[in-house]
C-alpha positions as CSV (number, residue, x, y, z in Angstrom):
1,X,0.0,0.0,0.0
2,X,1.6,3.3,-1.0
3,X,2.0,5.5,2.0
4,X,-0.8,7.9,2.6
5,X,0.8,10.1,5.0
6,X,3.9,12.4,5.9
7,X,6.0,11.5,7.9
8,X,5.7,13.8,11.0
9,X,3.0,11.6,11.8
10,X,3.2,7.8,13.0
11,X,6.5,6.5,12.3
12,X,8.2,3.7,12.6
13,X,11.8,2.2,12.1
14,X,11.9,0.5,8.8
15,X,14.6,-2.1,8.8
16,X,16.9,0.6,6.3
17,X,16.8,2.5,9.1
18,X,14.5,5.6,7.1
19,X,11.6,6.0,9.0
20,X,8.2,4.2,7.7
21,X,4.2,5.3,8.2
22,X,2.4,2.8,9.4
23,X,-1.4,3.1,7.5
24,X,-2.8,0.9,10.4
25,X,-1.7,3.2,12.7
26,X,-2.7,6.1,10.6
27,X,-5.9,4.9,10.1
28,X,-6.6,4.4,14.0
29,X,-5.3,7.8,14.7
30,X,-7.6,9.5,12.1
31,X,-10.5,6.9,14.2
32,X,-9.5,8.4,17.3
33,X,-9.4,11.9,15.8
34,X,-13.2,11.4,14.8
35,X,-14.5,10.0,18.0
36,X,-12.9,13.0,19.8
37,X,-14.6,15.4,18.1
38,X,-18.0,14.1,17.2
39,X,-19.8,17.2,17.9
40,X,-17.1,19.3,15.8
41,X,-17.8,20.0,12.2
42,X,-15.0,18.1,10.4
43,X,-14.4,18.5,6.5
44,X,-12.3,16.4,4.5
45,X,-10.0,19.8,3.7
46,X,-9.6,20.0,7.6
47,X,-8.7,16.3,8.1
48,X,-6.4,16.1,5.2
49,X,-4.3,19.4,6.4
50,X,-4.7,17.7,10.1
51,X,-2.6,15.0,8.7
52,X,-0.9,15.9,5.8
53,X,-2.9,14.2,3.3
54,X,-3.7,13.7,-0.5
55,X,-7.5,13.9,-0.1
56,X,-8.1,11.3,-2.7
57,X,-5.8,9.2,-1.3
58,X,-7.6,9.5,1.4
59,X,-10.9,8.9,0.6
60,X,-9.8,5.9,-1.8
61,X,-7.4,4.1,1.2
62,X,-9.8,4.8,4.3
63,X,-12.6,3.3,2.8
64,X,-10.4,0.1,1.7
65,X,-9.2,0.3,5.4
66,X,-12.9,0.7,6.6
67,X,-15.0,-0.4,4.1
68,X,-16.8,3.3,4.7
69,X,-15.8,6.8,3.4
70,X,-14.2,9.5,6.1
71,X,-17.3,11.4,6.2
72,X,-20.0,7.9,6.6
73,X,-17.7,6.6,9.0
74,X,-18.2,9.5,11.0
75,X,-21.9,9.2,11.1
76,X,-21.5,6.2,12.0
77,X,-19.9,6.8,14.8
78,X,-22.3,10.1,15.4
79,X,-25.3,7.4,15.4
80,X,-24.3,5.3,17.8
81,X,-23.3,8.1,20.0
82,X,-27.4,8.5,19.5
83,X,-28.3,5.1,19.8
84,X,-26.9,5.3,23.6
85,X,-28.5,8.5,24.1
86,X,-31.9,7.0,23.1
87,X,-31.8,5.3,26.4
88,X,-32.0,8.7,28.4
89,X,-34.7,10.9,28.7
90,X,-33.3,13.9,26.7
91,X,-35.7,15.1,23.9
92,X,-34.7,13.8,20.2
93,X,-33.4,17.2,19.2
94,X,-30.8,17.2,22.2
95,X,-30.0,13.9,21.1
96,X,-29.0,14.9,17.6
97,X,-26.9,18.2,19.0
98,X,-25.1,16.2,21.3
99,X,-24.1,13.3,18.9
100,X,-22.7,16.0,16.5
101,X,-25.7,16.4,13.9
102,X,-26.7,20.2,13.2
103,X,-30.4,19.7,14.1
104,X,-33.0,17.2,14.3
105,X,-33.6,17.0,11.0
106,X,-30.4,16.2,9.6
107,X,-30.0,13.5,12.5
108,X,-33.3,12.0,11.2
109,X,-32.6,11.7,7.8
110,X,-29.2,10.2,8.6
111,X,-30.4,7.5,11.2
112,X,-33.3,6.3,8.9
113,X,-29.9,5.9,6.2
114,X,-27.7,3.8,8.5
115,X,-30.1,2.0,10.8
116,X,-33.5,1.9,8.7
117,X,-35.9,3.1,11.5
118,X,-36.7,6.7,12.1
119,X,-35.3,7.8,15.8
120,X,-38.7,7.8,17.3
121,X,-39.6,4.2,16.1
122,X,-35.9,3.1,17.4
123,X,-36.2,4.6,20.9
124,X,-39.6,3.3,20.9
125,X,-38.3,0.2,20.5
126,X,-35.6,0.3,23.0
127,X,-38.0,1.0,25.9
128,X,-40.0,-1.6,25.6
């Protein structure tokens, strides 16, 4: 796999002695990043400048590592930041604010995408 990333980030000791990125590594860091800032507004500009980054080979190596583009993979962590919060009593629209969606709305349309149930019909279901 062609390396992604420069190296002032993750590096390791390549047996010549120059020092290697590790993409696993890379791609766990960028993880981490995400699930650190769920409620931040993160654009792929921002995350490639972040970490030094060819945007497309970016978007074409993270979703061979994930099997999900930067920006779905961060939904996807921003709906099951939801999906625990369904359990409290906090109103729907808190719910989608404090799992990093803009407003209710947005948060809707998303969670009927990933999970196939609207967020009313899933909490519903979680309380029974």
């Amino acid at each position: 796999m062609e390396h992604l990333f420069s190296l002032r980030q993750t590096q390791l000791e390549h047996k010549s002695g120059r020092p290697q990125t590790d993409p696993q590594l890379v791609f766990e860091h960028i993880k981490s990043y995400f699930a650190e800032r769920l409620q931040e507004k993160i654009t792929l500009d921002e995350l490639c400048k972040h970490f030094n980054c060819d945007k497309f080979k970016l978007l074409r190596q993270f979703k061979q590592h994930t099997g999900l583009s930067p920006i779905n993979y961060l939904i996807s962590l921003r709906i099951e930041e939801a999906k625990k919060l369904m359990y409290s009593n906090l109103p729907l629209v808190q719910i989608a604010l404090e799992s990093g969606f803009y407003d209710q709305s947005h948060f809707s349309n998303y969670f009927l995408k990933f999970v196939g149930l609207t967020p009313q019909v899933y909490r519903k279901s979680c309380l029974k």
